[in-house]
Each structure stands twice: as structure tokens, then as C-alpha cells.
N, C-alpha and C positions, 0 to 999 in steps of 0.2 A: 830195621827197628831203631836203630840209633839215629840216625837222618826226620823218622817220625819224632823223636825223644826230642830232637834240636829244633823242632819244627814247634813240639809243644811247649818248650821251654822259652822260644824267640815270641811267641802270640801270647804267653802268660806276660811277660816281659812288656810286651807295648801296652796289654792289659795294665797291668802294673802299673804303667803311667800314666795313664787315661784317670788312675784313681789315684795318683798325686796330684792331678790337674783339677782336682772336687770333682772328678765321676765316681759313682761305683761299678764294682765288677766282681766276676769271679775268674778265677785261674784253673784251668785243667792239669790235673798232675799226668805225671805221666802212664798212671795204669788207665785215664780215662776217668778218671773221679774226680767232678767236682770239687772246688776248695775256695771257699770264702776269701777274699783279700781283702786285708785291714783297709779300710777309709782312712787315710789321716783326715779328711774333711766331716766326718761322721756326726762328732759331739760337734761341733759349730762351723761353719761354713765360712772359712778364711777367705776364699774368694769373694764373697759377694760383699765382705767386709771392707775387699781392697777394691770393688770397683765403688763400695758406698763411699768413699772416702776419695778415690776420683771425683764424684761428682758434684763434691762440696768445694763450691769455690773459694779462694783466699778474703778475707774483710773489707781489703783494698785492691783495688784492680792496679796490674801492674806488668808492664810492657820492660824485660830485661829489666828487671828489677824495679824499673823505674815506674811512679806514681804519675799518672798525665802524662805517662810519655815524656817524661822530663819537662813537661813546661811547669811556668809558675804558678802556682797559685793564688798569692797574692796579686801579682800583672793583671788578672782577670779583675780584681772591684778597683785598682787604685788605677790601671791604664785602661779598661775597656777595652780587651785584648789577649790573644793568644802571644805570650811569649814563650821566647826557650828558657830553662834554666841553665845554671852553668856549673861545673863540677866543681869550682873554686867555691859555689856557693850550696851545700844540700845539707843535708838531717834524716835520719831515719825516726820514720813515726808508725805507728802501730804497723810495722812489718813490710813497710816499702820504704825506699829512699825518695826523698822529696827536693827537687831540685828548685834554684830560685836565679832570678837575674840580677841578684844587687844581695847589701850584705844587710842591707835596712829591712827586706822584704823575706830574708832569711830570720832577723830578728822579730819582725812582727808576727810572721809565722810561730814560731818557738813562746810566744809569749800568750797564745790564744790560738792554737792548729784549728778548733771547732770552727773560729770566724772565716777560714777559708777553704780546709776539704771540703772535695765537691759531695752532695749528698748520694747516697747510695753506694759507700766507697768508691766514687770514680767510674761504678758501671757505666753504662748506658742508659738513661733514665727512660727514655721509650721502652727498652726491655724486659728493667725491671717493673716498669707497670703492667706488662705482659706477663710477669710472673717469673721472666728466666733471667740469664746474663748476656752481656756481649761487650765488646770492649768499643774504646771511644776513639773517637778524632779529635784534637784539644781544638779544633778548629770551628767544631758544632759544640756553641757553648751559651746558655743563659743564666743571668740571675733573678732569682724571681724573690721576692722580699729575704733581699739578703741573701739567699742561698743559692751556691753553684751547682748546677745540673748537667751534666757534659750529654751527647750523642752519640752515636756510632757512626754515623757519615752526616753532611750537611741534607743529605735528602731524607736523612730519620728525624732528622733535627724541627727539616719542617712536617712532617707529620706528627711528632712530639706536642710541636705548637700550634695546632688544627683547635688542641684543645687542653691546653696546658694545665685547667685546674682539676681536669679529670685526671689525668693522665697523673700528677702527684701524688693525688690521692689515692688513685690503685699504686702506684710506687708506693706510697708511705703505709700502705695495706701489707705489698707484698713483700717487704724490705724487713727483716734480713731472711726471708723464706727462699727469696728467690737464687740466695746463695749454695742451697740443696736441691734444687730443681734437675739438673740432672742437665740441665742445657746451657750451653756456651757457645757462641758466637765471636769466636775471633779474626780479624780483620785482617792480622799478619802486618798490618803496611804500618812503618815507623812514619816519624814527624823530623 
């Protein structure tokens, strides 16, 4: 009888946690009667609160803190160019660190950020006109009147540019929606 007691006491028990985990359940006492177990997830469903909030991506894409992957922003309109930035030279801007190669191009930055983050915070702009995320290669990179558009790989880059005025315009459709999409694509590979 005791061995059954320890038996019904261990299977209420993993019950038990099945409904901290946002399931419900009921628990069997020990005379064999059913007995309700409190939901903490019942009045609102914490779970799906934490995976909603997973799926929402940051404003600015950002590889180890870093915005482009550490390159500069500026180096892109005044060198036509992927540079690195350098840690003697960065700034934190709307929630990433922005690195720079020089202290002129740290200052231009600081004096007007809009004239040089890339549009879509630094996503992927093929992606975001897909509606989702994915992070970029500072290496697949256009300006197109005035504004910088990064890529995910140099082979997204050219199919980006298959057809570039479409492809902004579902971006500039889907932006900032595609920050809740539930999809991300990241690359893993530094610069």
C-alpha cells in the first residue's frame, strides 16, 4: 500500500511539473480521487509571452555586440568600401556599438548616425523584403540614393539586385514588421 502511496505521490509530482511548464493536469491523491492542480499558467500564458518576445528581434542587428560586424559605416559612402572599425574608435547608438576606422569618421557619424546606418537596422535587406530577418556580410553591400543596404552572403546580395527597386519597396513595406516575424537567419561567420 505504501509503495502504491509513493508511486501516486512520484506521478502527481512530474504531473505537477508538466503544469509549471504551461500544461494542465490533474493529480491523483492517494485514496484514488481525482484533484485538480493549480495552473500557474491559467489566468495568462507566460510561456507563449516568453517565446513571443524570443521572436522579436533587436532594432539593429548586431553580431557580439557589434553593429556591421564591427565595420564602419562611414568607410562605406566616403571609401566605397568594407572596412573594419577599430575599438580605439566606437559609440553606442540606438543599442549596438558602432565601430569606426578613423576618429573623423567616428565624428561624422556622431554628428548625423541617420546619414550612415544601414537601412533596415543592418538586417539583411533581401530578407527583410521577404518579410523576415537574417544577418549580413559587411562584404555584400550597396548604396542606392544615399542609403546603405547590407546582404547576407555576396550570393543574396546578387539576387537582392536581380531587382533592387522591388525588393526596397517590399523592405520599406515590411520594415519594422519583419522584426516580429518569428524568423532569423543567422550566418554565425564573423568578419
Amino acid at each position: 500500500m505504501r509503495i502504491q502511496y509513493l508511486a501516486a505521490v512520484a506521478i502527481a509530482s512530474l504531473l505537477s511539473l508538466g503544469a509549471v511548464a504551461c500544461g494542465t493536469t490533474t493529480a491523483v491523491n492517494p485514496n484514488g480521487a481525482s484533484q485538480a492542480v493549480v495552473d500557474p499558467c491559467a489566468a495568462a500564458n507566460p510561456c507563449a509571452a516568453a517565446q513571443a518576445d524570443a521572436a522579436v528581434q533587436s532594432e539593429v542587428y548586431s553580431y557580439d555586440g557589434l553593429a556591421i560586424r564591427g565595420a564602419d559605416p562611414v568607410a562605406y559612402f566616403t571609401e566605397g568600401k568594407a572596412v573594419k572599425g577599430s575599438a580605439d574608435y566606437e559609440t553606442t547608438w540606438n543599442g549596438a556599438t558602432w565601430r569606426f576606422s578613423s576618429a573623423e569618421h567616428l565624428s561624422a557619424f556622431t554628428a548625423d548616425p541617420s546619414a550612415y546606418v544601414p537601412q533596415y537596422g543592418g538586417y539583411c535587406a533581401k530578407a527583410v523584403s521577404g518579410g523576415y530577418t537574417a544577418s549580413i556580410d559587411p562584404e555584400a553591400w550597396s548604396i542606392v540614393d544615399g542609403k546603405l543596404y547590407l546582404n547576407y552572403s555576396p550570393g543574396v546580395q546578387k539576387q537582392w539586385q536581380e531587382d533592387v527597386a522591388s525588393n526596397i519597396a517590399k523592405g520599406d513595406q515590411n520594415w519594422p514588421g519583419a522584426l516580429s516575424s518569428g524568423k532569423f537567419k543567422e550566418s554565425g561567420q564573423g568578419w
